[in-house]
Backbone as ProteinMPNN parsed JSONL, in Angstrom:
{"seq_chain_A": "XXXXXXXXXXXXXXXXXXXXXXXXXXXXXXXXXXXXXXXXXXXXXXXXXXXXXXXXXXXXXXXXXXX", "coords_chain_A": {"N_chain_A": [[15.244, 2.066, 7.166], [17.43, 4.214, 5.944], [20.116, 6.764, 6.916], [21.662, 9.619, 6.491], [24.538, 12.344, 6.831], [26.182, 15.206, 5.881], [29.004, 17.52, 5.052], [27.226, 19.364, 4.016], [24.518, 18.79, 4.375], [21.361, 16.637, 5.617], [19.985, 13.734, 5.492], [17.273, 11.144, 4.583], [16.601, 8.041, 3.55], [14.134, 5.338, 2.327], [14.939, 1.99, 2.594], [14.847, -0.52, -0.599], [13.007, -0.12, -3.5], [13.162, 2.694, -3.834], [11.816, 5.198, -4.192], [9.511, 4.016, -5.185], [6.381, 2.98, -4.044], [5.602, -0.015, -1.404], [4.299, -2.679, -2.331], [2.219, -3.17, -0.564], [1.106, -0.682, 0.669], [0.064, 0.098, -1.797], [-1.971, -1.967, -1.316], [-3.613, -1.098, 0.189], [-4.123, 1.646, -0.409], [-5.778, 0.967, -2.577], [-7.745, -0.443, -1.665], [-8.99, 0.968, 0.603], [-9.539, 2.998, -1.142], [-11.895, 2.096, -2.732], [-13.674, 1.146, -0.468], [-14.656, 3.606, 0.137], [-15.758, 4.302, -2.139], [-17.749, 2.783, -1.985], [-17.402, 0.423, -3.134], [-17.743, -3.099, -2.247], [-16.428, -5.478, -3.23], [-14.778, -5.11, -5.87], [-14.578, -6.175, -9.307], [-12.84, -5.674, -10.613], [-10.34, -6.544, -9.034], [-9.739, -8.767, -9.739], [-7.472, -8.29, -12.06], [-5.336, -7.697, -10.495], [-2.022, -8.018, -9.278], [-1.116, -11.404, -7.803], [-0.001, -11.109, -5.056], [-0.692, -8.199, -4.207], [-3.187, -8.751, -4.469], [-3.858, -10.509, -2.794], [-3.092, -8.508, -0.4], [-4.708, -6.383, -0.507], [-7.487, -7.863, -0.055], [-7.039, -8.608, 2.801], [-6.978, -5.87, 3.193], [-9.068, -5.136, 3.003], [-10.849, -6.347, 4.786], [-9.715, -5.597, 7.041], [-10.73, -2.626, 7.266], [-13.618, -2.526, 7.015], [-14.446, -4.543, 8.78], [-12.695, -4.043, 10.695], [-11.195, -5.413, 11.697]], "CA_chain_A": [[15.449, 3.406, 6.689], [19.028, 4.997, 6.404], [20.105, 8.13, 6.979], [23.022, 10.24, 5.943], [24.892, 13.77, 7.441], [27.214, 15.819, 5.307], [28.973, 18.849, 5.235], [26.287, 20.126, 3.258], [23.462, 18.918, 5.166], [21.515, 15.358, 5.859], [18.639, 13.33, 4.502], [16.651, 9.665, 4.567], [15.591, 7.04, 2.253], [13.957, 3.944, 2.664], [15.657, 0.828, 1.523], [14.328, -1.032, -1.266], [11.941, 0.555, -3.9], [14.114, 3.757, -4.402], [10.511, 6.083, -4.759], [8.066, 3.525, -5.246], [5.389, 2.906, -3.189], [5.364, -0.673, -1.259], [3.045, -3.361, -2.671], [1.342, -3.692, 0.731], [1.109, -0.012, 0.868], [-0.887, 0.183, -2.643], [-2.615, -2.393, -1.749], [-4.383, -0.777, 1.775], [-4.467, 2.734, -0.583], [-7.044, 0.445, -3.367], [-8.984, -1.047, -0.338], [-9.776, 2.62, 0.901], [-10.667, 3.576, -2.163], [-12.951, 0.679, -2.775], [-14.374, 1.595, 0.681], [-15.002, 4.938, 0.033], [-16.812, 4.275, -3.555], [-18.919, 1.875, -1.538], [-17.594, -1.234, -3.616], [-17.139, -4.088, -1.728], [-15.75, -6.685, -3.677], [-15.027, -4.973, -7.132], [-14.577, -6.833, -10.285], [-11.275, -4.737, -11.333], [-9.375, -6.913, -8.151], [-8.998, -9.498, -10.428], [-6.702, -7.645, -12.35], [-4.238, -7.087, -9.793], [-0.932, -8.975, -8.86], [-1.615, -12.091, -6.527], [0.366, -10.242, -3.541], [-0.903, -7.278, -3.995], [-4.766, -8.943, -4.385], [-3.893, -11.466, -0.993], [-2.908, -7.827, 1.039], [-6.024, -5.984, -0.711], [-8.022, -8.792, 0.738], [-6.535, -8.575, 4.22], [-7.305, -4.576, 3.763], [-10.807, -4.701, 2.853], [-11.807, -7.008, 5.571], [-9.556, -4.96, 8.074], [-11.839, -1.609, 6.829], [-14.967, -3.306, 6.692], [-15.026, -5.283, 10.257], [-11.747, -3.073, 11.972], [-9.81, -6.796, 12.122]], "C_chain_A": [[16.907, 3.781, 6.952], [19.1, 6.607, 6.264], [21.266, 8.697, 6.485], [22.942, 11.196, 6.281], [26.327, 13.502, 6.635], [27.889, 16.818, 5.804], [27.838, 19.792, 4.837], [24.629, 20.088, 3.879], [23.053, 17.119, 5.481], [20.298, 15.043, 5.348], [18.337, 11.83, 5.441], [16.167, 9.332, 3.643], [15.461, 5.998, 2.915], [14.121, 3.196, 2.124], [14.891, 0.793, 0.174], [12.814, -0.102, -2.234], [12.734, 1.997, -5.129], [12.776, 4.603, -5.152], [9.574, 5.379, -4.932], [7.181, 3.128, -4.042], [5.803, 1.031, -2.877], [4.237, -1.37, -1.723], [1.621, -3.433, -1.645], [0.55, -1.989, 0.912], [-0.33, 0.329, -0.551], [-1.88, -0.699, -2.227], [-4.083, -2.077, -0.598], [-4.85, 0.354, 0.744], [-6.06, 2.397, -1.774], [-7.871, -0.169, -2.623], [-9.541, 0.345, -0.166], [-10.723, 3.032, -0.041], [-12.082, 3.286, -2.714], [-13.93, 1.054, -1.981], [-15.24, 2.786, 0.225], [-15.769, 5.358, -1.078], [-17.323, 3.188, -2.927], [-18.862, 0.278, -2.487], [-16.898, -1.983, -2.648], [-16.472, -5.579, -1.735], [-15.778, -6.282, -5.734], [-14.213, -6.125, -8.366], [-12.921, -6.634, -10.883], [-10.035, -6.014, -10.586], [-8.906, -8.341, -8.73], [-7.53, -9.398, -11.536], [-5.078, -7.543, -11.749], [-3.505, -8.546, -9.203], [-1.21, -10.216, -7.479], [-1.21, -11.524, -5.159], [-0.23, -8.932, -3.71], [-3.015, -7.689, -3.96], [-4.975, -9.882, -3.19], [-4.176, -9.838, 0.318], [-4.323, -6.817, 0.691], [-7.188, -6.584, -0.279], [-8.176, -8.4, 2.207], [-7.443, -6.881, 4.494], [-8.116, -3.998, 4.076], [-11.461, -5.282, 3.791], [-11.207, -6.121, 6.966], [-10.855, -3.093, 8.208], [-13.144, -1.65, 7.304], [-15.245, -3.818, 8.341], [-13.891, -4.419, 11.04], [-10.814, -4.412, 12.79], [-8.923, -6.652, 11.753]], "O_chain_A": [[17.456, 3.652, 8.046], [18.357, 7.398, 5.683], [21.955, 7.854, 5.909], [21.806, 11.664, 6.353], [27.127, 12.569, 6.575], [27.588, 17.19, 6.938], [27.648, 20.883, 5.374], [23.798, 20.996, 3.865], [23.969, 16.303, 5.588], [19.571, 15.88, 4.813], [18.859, 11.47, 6.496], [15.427, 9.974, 2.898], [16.199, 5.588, 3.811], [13.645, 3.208, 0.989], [14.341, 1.814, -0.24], [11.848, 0.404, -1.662], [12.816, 2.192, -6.342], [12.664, 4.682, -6.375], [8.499, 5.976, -4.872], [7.778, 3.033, -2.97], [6.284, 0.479, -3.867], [3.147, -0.813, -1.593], [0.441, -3.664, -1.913], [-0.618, -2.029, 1.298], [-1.458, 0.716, -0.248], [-2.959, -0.371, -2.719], [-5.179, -2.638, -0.591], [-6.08, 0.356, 0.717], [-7.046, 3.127, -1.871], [-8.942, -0.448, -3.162], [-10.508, 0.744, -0.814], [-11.924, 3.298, -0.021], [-13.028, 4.013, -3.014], [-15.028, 1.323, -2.467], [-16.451, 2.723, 0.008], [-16.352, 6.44, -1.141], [-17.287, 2.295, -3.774], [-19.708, -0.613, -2.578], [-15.77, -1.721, -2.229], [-16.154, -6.404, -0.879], [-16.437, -6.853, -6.603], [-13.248, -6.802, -8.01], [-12.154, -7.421, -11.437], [-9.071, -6.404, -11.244], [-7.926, -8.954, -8.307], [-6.736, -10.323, -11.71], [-4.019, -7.373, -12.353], [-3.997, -9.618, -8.852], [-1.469, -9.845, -6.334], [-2.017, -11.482, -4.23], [-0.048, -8.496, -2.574], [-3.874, -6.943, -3.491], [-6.077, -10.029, -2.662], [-4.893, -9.8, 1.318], [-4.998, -6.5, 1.67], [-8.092, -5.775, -0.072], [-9.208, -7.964, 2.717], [-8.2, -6.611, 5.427], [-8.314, -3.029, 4.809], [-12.647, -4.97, 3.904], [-11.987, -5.916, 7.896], [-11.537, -2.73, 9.167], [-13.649, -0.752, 7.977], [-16.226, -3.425, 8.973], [-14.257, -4.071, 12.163], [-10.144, -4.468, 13.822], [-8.023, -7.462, 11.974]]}, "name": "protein", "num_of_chains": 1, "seq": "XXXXXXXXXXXXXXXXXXXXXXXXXXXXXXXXXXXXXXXXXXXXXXXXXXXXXXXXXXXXXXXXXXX"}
């Protein structure tokens, strides 16, 4: 994360992305959701980018068992 101070005042951004959301970050927010509509292995997750369907993986079993 960087920061910056002006005369005018000061701020933060986080590197890389520049507003978008992290892949790893979508891919914990479509596990939840998953969770939370009670699917546990939906059909849709084929769909989705191999890194972002490896850390959706990881998210649903962390959810699910709390590993």
């Amino acid at each position: 994360m960087n920061t910056w101070t002006t005369g005018a005042g000061s701020g933060w951004k986080v590197s890389g992305g520049e507003g978008y959301l992290h892949y790893r970050v979508w891919a914990f927010c479509l596990a939840k959701h998953s969770v939370l509509r009670g699917e546990h292995m939906p059909s849709w997750i084929n769909f989705l980018n191999s890194d972002v369907k490896k850390s959706f993986m990881k998210s649903m079993k962390y959810l699910q068992t709390g590993e």
